[in-house]
C-alpha positions in Angstrom: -83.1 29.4 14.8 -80.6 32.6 15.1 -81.1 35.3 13.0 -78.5 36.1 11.1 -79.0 40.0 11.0 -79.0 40.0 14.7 -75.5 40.2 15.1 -73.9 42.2 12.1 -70.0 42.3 12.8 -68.5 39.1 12.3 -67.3 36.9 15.7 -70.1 38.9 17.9 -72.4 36.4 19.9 -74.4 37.1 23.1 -72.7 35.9 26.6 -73.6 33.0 28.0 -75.8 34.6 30.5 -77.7 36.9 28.0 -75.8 39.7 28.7 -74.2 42.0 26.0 -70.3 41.8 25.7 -68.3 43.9 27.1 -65.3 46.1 25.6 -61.9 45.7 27.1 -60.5 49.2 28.2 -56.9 49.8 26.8 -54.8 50.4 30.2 -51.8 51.2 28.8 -52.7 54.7 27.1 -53.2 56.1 30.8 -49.9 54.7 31.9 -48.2 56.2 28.8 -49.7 59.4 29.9 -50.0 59.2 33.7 -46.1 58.2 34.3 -44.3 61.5 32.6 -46.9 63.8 34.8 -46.3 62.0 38.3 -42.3 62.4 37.4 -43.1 66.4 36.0 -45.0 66.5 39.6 -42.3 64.9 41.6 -39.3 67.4 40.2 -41.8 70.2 40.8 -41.6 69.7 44.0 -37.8 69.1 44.1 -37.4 72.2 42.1 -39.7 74.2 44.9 -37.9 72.5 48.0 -34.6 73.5 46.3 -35.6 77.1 46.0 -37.1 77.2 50.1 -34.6 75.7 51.8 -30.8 77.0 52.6 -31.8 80.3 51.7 -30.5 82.0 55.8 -29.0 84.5 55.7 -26.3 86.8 58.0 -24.1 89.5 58.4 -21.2 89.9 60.7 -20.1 93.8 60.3 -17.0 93.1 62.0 -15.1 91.2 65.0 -17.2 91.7 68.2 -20.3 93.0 66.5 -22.0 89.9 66.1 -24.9 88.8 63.4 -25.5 92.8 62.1 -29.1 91.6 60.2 -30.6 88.3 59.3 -31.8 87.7 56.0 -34.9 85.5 57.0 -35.8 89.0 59.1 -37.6 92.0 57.6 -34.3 93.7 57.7 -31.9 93.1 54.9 -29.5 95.5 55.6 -29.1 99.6 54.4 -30.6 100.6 51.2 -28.7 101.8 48.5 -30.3 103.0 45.1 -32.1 100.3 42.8 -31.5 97.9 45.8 -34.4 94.9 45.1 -36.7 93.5 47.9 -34.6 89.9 48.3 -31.0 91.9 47.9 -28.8 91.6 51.2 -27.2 94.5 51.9 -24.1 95.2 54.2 -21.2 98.0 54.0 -18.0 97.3 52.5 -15.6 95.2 54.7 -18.4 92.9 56.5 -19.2 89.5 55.5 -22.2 87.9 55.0 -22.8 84.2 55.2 -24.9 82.1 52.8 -25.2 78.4 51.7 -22.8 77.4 54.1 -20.1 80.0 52.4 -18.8 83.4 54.2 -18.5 86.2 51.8 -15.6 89.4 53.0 -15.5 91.7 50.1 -13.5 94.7 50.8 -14.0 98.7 50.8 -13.3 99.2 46.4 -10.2 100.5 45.6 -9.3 102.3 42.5 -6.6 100.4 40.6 -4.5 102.4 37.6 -2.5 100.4 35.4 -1.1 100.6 31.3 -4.3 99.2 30.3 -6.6 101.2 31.9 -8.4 101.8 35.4 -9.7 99.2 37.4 -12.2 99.1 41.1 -11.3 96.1 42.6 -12.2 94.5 45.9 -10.7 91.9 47.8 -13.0 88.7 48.3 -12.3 86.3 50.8 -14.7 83.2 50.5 -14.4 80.7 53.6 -16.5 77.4 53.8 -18.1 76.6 57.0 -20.1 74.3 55.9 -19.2 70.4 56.0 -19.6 69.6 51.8 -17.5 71.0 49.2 -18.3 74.1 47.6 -18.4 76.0 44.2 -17.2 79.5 43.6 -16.1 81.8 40.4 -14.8 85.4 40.1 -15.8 86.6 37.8 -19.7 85.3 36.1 -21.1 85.5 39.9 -19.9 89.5 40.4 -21.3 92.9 39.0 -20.7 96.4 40.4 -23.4 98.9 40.1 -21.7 102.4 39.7 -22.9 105.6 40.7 -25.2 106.1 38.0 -26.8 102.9 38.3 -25.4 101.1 34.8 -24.4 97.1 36.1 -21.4 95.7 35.0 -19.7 92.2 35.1 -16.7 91.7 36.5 -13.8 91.7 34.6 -9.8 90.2 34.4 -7.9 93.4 36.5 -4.1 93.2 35.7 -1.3 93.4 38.4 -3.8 92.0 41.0 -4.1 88.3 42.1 -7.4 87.3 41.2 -10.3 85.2 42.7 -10.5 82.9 39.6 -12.9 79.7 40.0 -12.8 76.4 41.8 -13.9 74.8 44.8 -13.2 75.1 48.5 -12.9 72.2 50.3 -14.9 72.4 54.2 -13.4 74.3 56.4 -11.0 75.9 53.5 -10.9 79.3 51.8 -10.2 80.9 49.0 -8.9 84.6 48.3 -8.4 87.2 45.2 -9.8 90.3 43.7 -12.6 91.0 41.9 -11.9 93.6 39.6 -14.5 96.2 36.9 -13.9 98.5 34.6 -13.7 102.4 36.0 -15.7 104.0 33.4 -17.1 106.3 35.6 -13.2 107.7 36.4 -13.9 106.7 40.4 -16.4 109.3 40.6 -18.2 110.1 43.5 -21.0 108.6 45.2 -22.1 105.3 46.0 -20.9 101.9 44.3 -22.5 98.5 44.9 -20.8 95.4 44.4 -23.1 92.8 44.1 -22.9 88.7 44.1 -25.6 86.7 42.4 -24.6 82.8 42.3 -25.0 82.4 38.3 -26.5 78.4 39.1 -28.6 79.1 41.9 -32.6 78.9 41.4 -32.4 81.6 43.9 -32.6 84.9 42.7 -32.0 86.7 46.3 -28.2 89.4 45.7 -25.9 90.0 48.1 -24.7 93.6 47.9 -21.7 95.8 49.8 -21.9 99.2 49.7 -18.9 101.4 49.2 -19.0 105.1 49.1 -16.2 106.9 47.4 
């Protein structure tokens, strides 16, 4: 005879073979949780890959002169005050080639106008690569003046300006890049700078002018 106080919750019996039952583990909590973290893990690595990669960098000084620095190299061009560790420094006039896009900016000139004074340069974007390409005049550009305040390009009137878009492979696009001249074109050394606003990468490319 069984006794009834050998098994206390109600539909529990021994197995066939004597052995205690067994609990079915739940599968599905560990799927719930393991699937998000293998995707979090897989754009990780998309996410670092993106930042690696495409990141060479050159500078042509001028016709003849040939690749003046390399941005994978130690050298990254002249120094110029406040310049960071990954900024890629040329003078004003050479270009320096990124992402598949060449970037000519030109010496700053001071621009006077009704509305105030201006430092422009001329920017000449060419795409050697073989995929379309972004570009924007204004939220990409700063110029650092010569007492090292930073500030964002801005519309300059009377000039044709660089504007935004996209350049088709093997196309170009041209226009000024204009900022305010608080300073009054003072003296001493001016940086424009270029930081791609939607870029992971955080690396500057800089042209020096000295005024």
């Amino acid at each position: 005879m069984t006794d009834p106080g050998a098994y206390p919750n109600p539909g529990q019996h021994p197995s066939p073979h004597g052995q205690p039952p067994r609990n079915k583990r739940r599968v599905w909590p560990w799927l719930v949780i393991g699937v998000p973290v293998l995707l979090f893990g897989a754009c990780g690595v998309a996410v670092v890959a993106s930042v690696a990669g495409g990141n060479d960098t050159t500078v042509t000084t001028g016709p003849g002169d040939g690749d003046a620095a390399d941005g994978g190299a130690a050298d990254r061009g002249p120094d110029f005050p406040g310049k960071l560790d990954d900024d890629t420094a040329a003078p004003a006039g050479a270009t320096i080639t990124r992402d598949e896009l060449a970037y000519t900016v030109s010496p700053l000139e001071a621009v006077d106008t009704v509305l105030g004074s201006y430092l422009c340069s001329t920017v000449t974007i060419d795409n050697v690569g073989t995929s379309q390409n972004d570009f924007n005049g204004y939220t990409d550009w700063s110029l650092q003046d010569t007492g090292g305040a930073i500030r964002d390009a801005t519309f300059g009137p009377d000039r044709p300006m660089l504007n935004s878009g996209q350049i088709a492979p093997g196309g170009r696009a041209t226009g000024s890049v204009c900022f305010d001249d608080r300073t009054g074109a003072a003296p001493g050394t001016y940086v424009v700078l270029f930081e791609d606003t939607f870029s992971l990468s955080t690396d500057r490319l800089a042209w020096i002018t000295t005024l």
